[in-house]
C-alpha positions, 0 to 999 in steps of 0.5 A: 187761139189761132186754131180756133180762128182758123176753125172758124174762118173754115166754117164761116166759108163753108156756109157761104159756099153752101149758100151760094150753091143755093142761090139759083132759087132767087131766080124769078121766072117770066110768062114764057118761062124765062128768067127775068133781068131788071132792064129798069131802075124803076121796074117798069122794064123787064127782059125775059131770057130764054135759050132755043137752039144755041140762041138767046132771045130776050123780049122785054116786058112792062111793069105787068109783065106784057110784051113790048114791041121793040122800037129804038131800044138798044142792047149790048152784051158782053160774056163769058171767061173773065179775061177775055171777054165777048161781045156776041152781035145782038140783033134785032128778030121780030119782037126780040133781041138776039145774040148766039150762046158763048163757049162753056156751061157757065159765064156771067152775061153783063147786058147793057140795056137803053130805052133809046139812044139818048137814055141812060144805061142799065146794067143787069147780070146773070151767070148763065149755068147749064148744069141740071137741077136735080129737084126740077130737071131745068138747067141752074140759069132758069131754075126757080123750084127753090123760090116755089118751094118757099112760096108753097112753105109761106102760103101752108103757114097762112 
């Protein structure tokens, strides 16, 4: 009995992890092929991420996915290795946040996000992987192929 227990526990957490090291197709991607981040509990607010150079951008977006001119918005985010956390300086460039990548090829990113200085706060994540996708050539952190591949499947049943 406490074999077959042991079996299973071990098949139970290697379907999780096989799982998991799926998951990236969840990712849903923006009109400048970044990742979108719910800055809204209502979805009306999106930020899209991208990475040029070294440097995270993060424009936020309307509900119809239109760009939105940054105003008195603010953005905090902290990142990287678990105990011992970063706060890179996010800083205002044109139409976008921006802050410097962390140290590694992989770390969660916590933003914070507030309409203005009054309003309440909204968390979102992401892990941010660098490793390539195999099926699409994109780094993990903006790979979708997974959720395209199961849009093509439900549209081919139609």
């Amino acid at each position: 009995m406490k074999r077959m227990k042991t079996l299973l526990l071990r098949l139970i957490g290697a379907v999780a992890l096989g799982v998991s090291a799926l998951a990236h197709g969840d990712v849903e991607l923006g009109p400048n092929g970044g990742r979108i981040l719910e800055f809204s509990r209502n979805e009306t607010m999106h930020g899209e991420v991208t990475l040029v150079n070294g440097v995270f951008h993060v424009a936020l977006l309307d509900k119809d996915m239109k760009p939105v001119d940054l105003k008195d918005q603010i953005l905090v985010v902290t990142g990287g290795d678990r105990n011992h956390p970063e706060k890179p300086t996010v800083e205002k460039e044109g139409n976008h946040f921006v802050f410097p990548a962390l140290k590694g090829d992989e770390y969660l990113l916590a933003f914070q996000f507030k309409e203005g200085p009054g309003a309440p706060t909204v968390t979102a994540r992401m892990t941010y992987d660098a490793t390539i996708c195999s099926a699409c050539k994109k780094a993990e952190w903006i790979c979708g192929c997974a959720s395209e591949e199961a849009g093509k499947a439900a549209v081919k049943k139609k």
